[in-house]
SESE-801862 format. One record per residue (C-alpha): residue number from 1; residue in three letters; x, y, z. Coordinates in pm, 1 decimal, decimal comma. Example, Ala and Ser with C-alpha at 12.3 -4.5 7.8 and 13.67 -1.06 7.14 Angstrom:
! residues 2
nudo|vose|u|v|w
1|Ala|1230,0|-450,0|780,0
2|Ser|1367,0|-106,0|714,0
***
This chain:
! residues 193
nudo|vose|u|v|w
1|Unk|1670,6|10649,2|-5648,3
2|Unk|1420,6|10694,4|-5898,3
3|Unk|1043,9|10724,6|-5968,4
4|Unk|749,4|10677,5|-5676,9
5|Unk|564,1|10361,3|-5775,9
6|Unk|244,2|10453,8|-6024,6
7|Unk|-88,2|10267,9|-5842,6
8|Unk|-404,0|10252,3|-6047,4
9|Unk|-729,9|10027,6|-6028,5
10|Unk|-1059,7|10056,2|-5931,2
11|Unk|-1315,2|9848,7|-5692,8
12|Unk|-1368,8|9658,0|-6054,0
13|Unk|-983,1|9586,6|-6098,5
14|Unk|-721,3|9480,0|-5923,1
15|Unk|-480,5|9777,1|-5760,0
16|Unk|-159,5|9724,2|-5999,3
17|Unk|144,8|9920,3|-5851,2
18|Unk|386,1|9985,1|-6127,5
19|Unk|764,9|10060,3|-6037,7
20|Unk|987,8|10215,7|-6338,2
21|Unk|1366,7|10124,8|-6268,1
22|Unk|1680,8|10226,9|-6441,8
23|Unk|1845,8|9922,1|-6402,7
24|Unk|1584,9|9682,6|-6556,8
25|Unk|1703,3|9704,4|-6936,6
26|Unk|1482,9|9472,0|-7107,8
27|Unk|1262,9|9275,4|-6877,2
28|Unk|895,7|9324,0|-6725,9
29|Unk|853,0|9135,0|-6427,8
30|Unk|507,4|9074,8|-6215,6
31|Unk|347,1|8952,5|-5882,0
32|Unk|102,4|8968,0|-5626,7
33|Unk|206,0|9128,5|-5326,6
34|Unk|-102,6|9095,6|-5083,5
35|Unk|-420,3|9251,1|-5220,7
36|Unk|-183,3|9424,8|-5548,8
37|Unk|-38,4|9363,3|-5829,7
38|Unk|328,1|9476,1|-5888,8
39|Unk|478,1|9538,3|-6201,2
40|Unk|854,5|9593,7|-6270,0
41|Unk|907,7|9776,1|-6573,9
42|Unk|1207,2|9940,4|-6756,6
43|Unk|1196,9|10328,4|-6725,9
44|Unk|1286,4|10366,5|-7080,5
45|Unk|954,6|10218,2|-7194,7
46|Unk|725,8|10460,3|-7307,3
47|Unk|369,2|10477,2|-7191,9
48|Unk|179,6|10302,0|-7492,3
49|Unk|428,2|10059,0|-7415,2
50|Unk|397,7|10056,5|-7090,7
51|Unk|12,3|10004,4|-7073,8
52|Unk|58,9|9688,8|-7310,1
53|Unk|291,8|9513,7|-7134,9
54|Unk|97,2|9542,8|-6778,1
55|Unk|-197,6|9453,3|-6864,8
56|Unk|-7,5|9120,5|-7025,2
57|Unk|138,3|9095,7|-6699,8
58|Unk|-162,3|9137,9|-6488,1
59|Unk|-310,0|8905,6|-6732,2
60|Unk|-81,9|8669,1|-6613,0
61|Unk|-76,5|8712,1|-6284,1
62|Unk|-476,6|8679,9|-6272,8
63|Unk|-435,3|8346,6|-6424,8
64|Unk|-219,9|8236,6|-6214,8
65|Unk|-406,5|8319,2|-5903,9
66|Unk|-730,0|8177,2|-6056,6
67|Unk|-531,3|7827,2|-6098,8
68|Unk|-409,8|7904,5|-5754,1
69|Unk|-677,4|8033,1|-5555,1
70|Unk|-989,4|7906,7|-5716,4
71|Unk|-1327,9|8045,4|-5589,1
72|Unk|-1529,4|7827,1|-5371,5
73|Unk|-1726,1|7705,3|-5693,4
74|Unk|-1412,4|7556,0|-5839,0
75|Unk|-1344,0|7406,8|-5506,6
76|Unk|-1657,4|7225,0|-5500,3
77|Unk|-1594,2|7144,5|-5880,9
78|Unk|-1215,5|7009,2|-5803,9
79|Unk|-1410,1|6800,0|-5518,3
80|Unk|-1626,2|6612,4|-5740,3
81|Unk|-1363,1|6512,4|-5969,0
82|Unk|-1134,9|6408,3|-5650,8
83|Unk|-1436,0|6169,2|-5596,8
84|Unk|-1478,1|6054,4|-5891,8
85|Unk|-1138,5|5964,2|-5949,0
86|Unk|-1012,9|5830,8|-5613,4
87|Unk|-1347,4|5806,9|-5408,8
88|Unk|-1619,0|5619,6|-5674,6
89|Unk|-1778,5|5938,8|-5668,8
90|Unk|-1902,2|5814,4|-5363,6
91|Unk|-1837,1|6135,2|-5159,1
92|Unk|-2097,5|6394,6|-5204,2
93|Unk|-2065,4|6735,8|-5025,6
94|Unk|-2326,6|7000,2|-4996,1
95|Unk|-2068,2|7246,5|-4961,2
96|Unk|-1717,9|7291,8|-5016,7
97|Unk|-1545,4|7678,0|-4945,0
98|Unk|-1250,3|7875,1|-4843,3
99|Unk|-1260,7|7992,5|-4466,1
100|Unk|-1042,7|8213,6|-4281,7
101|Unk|-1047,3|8108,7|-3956,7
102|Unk|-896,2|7751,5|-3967,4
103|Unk|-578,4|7839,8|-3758,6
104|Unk|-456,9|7522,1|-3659,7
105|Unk|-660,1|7251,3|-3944,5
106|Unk|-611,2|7259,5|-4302,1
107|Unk|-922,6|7137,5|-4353,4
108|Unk|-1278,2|7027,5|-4185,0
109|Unk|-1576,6|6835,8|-4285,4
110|Unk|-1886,7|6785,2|-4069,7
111|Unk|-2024,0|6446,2|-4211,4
112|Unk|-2388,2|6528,5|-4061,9
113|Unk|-2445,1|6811,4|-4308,2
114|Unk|-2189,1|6738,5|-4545,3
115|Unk|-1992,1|7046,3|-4545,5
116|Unk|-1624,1|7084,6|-4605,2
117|Unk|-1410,5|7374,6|-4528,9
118|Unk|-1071,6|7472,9|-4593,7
119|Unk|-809,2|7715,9|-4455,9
120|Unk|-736,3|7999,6|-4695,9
121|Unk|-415,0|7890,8|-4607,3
122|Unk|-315,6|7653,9|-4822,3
123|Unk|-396,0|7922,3|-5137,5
124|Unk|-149,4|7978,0|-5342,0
125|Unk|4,8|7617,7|-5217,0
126|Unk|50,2|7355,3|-5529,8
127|Unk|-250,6|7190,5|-5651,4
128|Unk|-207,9|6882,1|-5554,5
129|Unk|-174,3|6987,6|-5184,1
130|Unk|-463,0|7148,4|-5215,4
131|Unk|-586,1|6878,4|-5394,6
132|Unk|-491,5|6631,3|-5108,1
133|Unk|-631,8|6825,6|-4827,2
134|Unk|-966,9|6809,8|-5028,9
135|Unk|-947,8|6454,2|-5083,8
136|Unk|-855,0|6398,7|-4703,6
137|Unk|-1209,4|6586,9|-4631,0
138|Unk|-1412,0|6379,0|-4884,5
139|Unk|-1300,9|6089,8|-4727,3
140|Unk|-1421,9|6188,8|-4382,9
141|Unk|-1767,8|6221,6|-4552,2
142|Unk|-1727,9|5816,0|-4596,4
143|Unk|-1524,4|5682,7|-4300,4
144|Unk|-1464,1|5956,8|-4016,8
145|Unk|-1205,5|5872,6|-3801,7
146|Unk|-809,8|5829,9|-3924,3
147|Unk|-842,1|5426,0|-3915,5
148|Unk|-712,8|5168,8|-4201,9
149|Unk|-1020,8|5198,8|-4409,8
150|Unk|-998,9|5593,3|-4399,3
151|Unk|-621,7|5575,4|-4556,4
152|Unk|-719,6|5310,8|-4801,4
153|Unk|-980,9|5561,0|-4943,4
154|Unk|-690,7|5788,6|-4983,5
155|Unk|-452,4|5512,2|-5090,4
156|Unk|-510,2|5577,3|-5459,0
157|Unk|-387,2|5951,7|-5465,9
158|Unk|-14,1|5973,6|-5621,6
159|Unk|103,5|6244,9|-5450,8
160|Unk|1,8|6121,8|-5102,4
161|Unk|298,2|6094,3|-4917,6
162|Unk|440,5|6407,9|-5062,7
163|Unk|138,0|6581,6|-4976,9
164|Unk|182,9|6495,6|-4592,2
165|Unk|536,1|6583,3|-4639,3
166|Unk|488,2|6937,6|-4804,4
167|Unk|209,7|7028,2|-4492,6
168|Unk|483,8|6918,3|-4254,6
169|Unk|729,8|7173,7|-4379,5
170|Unk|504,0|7458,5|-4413,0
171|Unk|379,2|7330,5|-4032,3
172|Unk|744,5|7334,3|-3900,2
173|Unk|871,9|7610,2|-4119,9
174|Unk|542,7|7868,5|-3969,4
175|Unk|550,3|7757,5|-3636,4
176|Unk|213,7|7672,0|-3626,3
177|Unk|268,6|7359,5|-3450,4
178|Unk|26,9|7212,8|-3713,4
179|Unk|74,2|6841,3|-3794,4
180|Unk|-34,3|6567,8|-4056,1
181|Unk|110,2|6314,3|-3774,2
182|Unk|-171,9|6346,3|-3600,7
183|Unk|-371,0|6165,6|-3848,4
184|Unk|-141,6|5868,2|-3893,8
185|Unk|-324,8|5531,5|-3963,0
186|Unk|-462,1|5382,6|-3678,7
187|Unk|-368,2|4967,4|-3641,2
188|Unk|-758,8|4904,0|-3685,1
189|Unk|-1045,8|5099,7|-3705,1
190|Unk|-1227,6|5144,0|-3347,6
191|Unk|-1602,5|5105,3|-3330,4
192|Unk|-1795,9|5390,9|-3378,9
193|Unk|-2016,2|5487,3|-3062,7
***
């Protein structure tokens, strides 16, 4: 078969399980799988070489999960540009963070305190999901129910519509029953009260 995987990191760094192959010629090949980083390399490579080329690849793979995942204080960053651009800069959290326990939302704001949470789920999810669900909470921060106004505060985002779409596959495809139907525009707004 071959070698056992090599695993090294520490509480600092990320736990990067290497796996030498026979059959990879030329090729060095990353991802995350869970809280690790795997790295496929050639077994030919020797181990100056080897050392180079994953920490290029876990180089990578950090970026990527830092454009991915950002850290609650990007969120909150990526929020106030979302309002600036689409919202006047009229939506103003106090908070904006990543929360685990959002089975069956992407997203929640509480207008009285201003806080906005969403699921860890939709990490790793393209950025302008991500980017939608965020903008969907700001707007709730101006106009909270699902009525005309609300969807003409979102009307400016381009990828809209292809947001909704993309959150009703991953909803259909996991079986979570979630839906972005639910939050279709209402004919007229109804009082508040």
């Amino acid at each position: 078969m071959g070698e056992q995987p090599l695993t090294i990191g520490s509480a600092a760094e990320p736990v990067v399980e290497i796996r030498r192959s026979a059959r990879r010629r030329r090729t060095v090949s990353a991802y995350r799988d869970g809280d690790r980083i795997v790295v496929l390399v050639p077994a030919r490579l020797t181990k100056t070489q080897e050392r180079t080329l994953v920490a290029e690849m876990v180089d990578k793979v950090q970026a990527r999960d830092r454009r991915l995942r950002p850290s609650d204080a990007q969120l909150a960053a990526r929020g106030q540009d979302l309002s600036a651009r689409y919202l006047g800069g009229l939506a103003r959290p106090t908070s904006v963070r990543w929360v685990d326990n959002q089975r069956s939302r992407w997203g929640s704001c509480t207008p009285l305190d201003g806080t906005i949470r969403l699921s860890s789920r939709l990490q790793g999810m393209p950025e302008w999901v991500v980017d939608y669900v965020l903008l969907h909470e700001l707007a709730h921060l101006l106009q909270p129910g699902h009525g005309k106004s609300f969807w003409t505060l979102l009307s400016g985002y381009p990828h809209l519509e292809r947001a909704r779409g993309f959150l009703e596959g991953v909803a259909h495809t996991d079986g979570s029953g979630e839906s972005v139907a639910d939050d279709e525009p209402d004919v007229e707004d109804a009082p508040a009260g």
